[in-house]
C-alpha positions as semicolon CSV with decimal commas, in nm:
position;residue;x (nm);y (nm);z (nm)
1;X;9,145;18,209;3,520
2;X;8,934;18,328;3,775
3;X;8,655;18,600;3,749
4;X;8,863;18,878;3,976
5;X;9,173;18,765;3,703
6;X;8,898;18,814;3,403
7;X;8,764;19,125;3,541
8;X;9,136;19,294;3,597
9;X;9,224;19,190;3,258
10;X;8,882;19,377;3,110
11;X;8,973;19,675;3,298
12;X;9,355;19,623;3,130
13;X;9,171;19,621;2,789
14;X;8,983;19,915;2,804
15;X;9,295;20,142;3,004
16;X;9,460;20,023;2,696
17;X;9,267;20,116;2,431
18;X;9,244;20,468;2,596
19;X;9,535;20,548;2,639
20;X;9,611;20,412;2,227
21;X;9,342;20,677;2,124
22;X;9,480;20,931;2,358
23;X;9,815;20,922;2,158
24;X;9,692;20,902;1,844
25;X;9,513;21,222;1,924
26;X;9,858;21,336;1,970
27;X;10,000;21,499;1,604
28;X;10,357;21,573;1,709
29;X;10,448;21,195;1,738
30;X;10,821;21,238;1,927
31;X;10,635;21,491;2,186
32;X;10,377;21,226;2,257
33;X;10,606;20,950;2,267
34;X;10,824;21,169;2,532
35;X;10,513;21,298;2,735
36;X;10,445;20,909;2,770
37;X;10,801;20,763;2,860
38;X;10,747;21,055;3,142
39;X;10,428;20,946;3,288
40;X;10,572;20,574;3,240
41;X;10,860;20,674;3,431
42;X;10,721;20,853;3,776
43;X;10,461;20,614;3,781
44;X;10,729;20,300;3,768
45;X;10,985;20,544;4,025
46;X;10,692;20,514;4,282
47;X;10,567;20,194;4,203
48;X;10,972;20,042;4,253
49;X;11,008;20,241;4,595
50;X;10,754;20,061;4,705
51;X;10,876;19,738;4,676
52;X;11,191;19,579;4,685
53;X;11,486;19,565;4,427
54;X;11,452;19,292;4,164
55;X;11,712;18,967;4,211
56;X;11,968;18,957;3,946
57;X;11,839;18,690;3,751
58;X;11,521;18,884;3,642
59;X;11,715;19,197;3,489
60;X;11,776;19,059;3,170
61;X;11,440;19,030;3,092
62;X;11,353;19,388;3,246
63;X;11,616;19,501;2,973
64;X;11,480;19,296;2,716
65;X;11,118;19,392;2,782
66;X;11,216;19,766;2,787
67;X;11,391;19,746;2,459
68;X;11,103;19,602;2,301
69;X;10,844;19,868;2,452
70;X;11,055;20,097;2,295
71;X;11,025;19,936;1,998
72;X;10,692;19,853;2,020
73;X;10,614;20,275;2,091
74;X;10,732;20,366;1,769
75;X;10,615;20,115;1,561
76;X;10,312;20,198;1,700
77;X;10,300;20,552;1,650
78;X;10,388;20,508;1,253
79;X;10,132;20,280;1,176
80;X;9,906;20,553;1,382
81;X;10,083;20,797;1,148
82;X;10,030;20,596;0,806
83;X;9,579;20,446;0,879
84;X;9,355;20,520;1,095
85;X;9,277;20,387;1,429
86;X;9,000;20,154;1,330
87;X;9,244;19,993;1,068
88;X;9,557;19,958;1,269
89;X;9,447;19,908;1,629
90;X;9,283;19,567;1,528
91;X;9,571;19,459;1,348
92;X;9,835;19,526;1,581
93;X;9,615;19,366;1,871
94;X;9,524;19,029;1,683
95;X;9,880;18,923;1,564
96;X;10,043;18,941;1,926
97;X;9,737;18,676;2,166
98;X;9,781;18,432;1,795
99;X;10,220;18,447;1,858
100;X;10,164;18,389;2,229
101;X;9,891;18,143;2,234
102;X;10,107;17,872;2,015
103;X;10,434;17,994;2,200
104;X;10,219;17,921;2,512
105;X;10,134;17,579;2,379
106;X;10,411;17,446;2,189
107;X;10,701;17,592;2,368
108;X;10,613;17,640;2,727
109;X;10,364;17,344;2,751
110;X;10,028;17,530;2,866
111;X;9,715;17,358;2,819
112;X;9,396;17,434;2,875
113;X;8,998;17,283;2,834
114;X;8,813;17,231;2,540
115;X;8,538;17,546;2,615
116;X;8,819;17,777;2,679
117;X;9,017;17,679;2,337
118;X;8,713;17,723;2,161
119;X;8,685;18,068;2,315
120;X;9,005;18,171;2,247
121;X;9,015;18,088;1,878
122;X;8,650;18,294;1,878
123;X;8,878;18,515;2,020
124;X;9,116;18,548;1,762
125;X;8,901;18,456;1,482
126;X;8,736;18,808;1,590
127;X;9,073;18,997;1,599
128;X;9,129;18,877;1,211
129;X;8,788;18,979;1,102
130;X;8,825;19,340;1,288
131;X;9,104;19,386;1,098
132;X;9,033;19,240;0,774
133;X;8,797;19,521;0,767
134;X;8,978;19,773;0,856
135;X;9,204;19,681;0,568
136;X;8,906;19,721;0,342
137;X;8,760;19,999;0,555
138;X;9,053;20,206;0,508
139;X;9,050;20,204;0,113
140;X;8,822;20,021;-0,121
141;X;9,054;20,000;-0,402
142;X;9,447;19,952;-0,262
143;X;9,501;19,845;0,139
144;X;9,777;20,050;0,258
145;X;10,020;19,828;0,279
146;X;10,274;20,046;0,479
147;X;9,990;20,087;0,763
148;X;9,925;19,716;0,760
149;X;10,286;19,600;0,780
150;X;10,389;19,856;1,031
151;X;10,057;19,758;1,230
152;X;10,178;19,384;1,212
153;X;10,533;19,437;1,338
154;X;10,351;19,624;1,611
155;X;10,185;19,356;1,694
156;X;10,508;19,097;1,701
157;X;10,633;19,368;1,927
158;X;10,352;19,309;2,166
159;X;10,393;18,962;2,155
160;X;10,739;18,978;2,213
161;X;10,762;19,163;2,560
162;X;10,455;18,980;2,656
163;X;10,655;18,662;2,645
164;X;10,940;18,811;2,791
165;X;10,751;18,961;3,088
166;X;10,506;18,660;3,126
167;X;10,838;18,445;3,196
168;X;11,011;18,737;3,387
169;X;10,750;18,823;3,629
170;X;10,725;18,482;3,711
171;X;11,100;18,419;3,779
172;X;11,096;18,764;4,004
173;X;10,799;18,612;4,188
174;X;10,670;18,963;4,308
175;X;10,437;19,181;4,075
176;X;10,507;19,526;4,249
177;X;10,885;19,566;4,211
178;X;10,876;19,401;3,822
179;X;10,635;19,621;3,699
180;X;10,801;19,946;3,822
181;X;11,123;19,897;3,720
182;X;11,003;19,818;3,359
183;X;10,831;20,109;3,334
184;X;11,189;20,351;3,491
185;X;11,343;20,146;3,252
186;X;11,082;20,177;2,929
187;X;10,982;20,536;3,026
188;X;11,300;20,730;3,040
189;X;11,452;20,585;2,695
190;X;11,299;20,789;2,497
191;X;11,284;21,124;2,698
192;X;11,618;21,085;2,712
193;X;11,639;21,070;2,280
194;X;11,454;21,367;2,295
195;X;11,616;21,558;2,523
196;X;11,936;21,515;2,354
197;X;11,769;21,567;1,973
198;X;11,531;21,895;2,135
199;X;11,805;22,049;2,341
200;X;11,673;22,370;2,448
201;X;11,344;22,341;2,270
202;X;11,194;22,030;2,441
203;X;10,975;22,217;2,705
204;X;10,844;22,460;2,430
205;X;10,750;22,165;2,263
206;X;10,585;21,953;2,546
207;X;10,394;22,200;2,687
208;X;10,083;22,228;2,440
209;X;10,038;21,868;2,507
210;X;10,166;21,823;2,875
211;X;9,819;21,657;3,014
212;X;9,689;21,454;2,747
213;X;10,079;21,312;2,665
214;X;10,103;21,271;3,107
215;X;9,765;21,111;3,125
216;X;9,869;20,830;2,827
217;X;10,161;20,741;3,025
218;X;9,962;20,700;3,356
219;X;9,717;20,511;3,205
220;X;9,990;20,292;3,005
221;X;10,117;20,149;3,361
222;X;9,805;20,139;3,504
223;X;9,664;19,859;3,168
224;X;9,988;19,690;3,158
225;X;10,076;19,618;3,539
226;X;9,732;19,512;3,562
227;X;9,785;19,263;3,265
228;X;10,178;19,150;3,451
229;X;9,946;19,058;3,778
230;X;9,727;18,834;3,589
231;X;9,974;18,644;3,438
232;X;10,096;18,590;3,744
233;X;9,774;18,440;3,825
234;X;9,669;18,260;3,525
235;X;9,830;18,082;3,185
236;X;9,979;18,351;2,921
237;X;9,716;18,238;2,687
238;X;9,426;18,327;2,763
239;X;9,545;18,662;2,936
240;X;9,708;18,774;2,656
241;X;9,414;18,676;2,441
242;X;9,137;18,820;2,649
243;X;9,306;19,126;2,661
244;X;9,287;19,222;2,334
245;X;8,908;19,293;2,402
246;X;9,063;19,592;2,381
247;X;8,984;19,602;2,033
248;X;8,583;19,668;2,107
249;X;8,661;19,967;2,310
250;X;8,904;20,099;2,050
251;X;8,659;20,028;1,776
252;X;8,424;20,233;1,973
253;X;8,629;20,524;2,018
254;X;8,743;20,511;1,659
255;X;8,354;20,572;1,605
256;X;8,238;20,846;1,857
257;X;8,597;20,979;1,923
258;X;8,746;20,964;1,551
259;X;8,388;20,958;1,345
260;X;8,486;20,636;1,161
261;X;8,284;20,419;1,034
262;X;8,135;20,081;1,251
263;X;7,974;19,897;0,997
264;X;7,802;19,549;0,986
265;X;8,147;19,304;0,999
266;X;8,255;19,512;1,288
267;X;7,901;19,415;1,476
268;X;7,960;19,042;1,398
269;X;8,344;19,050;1,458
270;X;8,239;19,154;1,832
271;X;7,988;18,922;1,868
272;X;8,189;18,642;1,830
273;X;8,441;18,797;2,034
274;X;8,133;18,850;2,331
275;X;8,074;18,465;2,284
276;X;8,461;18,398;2,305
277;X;8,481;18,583;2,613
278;X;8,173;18,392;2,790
279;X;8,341;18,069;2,723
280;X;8,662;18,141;2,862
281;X;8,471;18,269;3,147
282;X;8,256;17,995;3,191
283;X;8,546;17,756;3,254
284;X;8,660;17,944;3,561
């Protein structure tokens, strides 16, 4: 991985996380959702006139992928719905770079150098502690376990497309024309569900939250195409691991944004994710 691949997967990380706190900010859940798949889908429209129409081998994992972003929407938007940000966010983030990095391994042969797999499992090791305490974070006497399974499925969603698009993007060859019909294909699946559930009443219902719902789906394409041109660049490994730095700037937010609490094991957790970090960089 090279440092413009590293930096462009930092800036990934921290659109992410934005965007995550910008829809959890969002109370009517299908409205934000909608608001979303819109801004998902004019951004993909102009990204896929742009470039030229994918060959017919890649669109079954377009389809694929776009099933599972759906999926992966509302699964995140429950567990948003059942904890908090600080407890969720970490949990959904650290299951999906553990599922790719051994898919990445043991299934598509990757390998990599002995200071970048110690990074990594910093990496991870991290991820687990974030959200080990936001388990405990959340509620001292009972975890919610609703949160914390929903958060986990999330985060076998995540893992899921990114496998799927890690592969596809690489059989389509060009980044431009991948990305934006994913997001045509994500985006307008559940607009349309609304649409057809809202009737008459969608706009009425859109329009209190028009920006802030636009803005998440702008910012949505902007992290993920960002993250589908560095795997085209580098291993699905450590992308999809050093990506989910994300979790420092959504830790962040959940403290100056959401006024929850940091505490000591967060401080540690990201220290060993800084260290993680400068090892996979150093091996560049």
């Amino acid at each position: 991985m090279t440092p413009l691949v590293a930096l462009v997967v930092l800036l990934a990380a921290v659109t992410h996380a934005s965007w995550n706190a910008i829809t959890h900010r969002i109370k009517d859940e299908l409205g934000g959702l909608t608001l979303v798949g819109i801004g998902r889908a004019a951004s993909g429209a102009l990204l896929a006139a742009a470039a030229p129409l994918p060959a017919a081998d890649v669109w079954p994992f377009l389809i694929a992928s776009g099933v599972l972003h759906v999926g992966y929407q509302v699964a995140l938007i429950t567990s948003f719905r059942l904890g908090d940000f600080g407890q969720v966010y970490p949990i959904a983030r650290g299951v999906s770079p553990t599922v790719v990095t051994l898919f990445a391994i043991f299934v598509l042969g990757e390998r990599m150098g002995t200071a970048a797999t110690v990074g990594m499992v910093l990496v991870t090791s991290s991820l687990v502690g974030l959200a080990l305490w936001g388990v405990r974070g959340r509620s001292r006497h009972r975890p919610q376990w609703p949160a914390i399974a929903m958060a986990a499925t999330t985060g076998l969603t995540i893992a899921a497309y990114t496998l799927v698009d890690g592969v596809g993007i690489r059989t389509a060859g060009a980044a431009l024309g991948y990305i934006g019909w994913l997001m045509v294909l994500d985006g307008t699946a559940i607009p349309t569900y609304a649409a057809l559930r809202l009737r008459g009443r969608l706009a009425a219902r859109l329009r209190p939250i028009a920006a802030p719902g636009l803005l998440g789906g702008v910012l949505s394409v902007v992290s993920y195409g960002l993250v589908l041109w560095a795997q085209t660049r580098a291993p699905l490994a450590p992308v999809a691991v050093l990506r989910e730095s994300s979790v420092i700037v959504g830790a962040a937010i959940s403290v100056f944004l959401f006024k929850e609490r940091f505490g000591g094991a967060r401080i540690v957790a990201a220290s060993v994710m800084m260290t993680g970090i400068a090892l996979m960089l150093a091996t560049t």
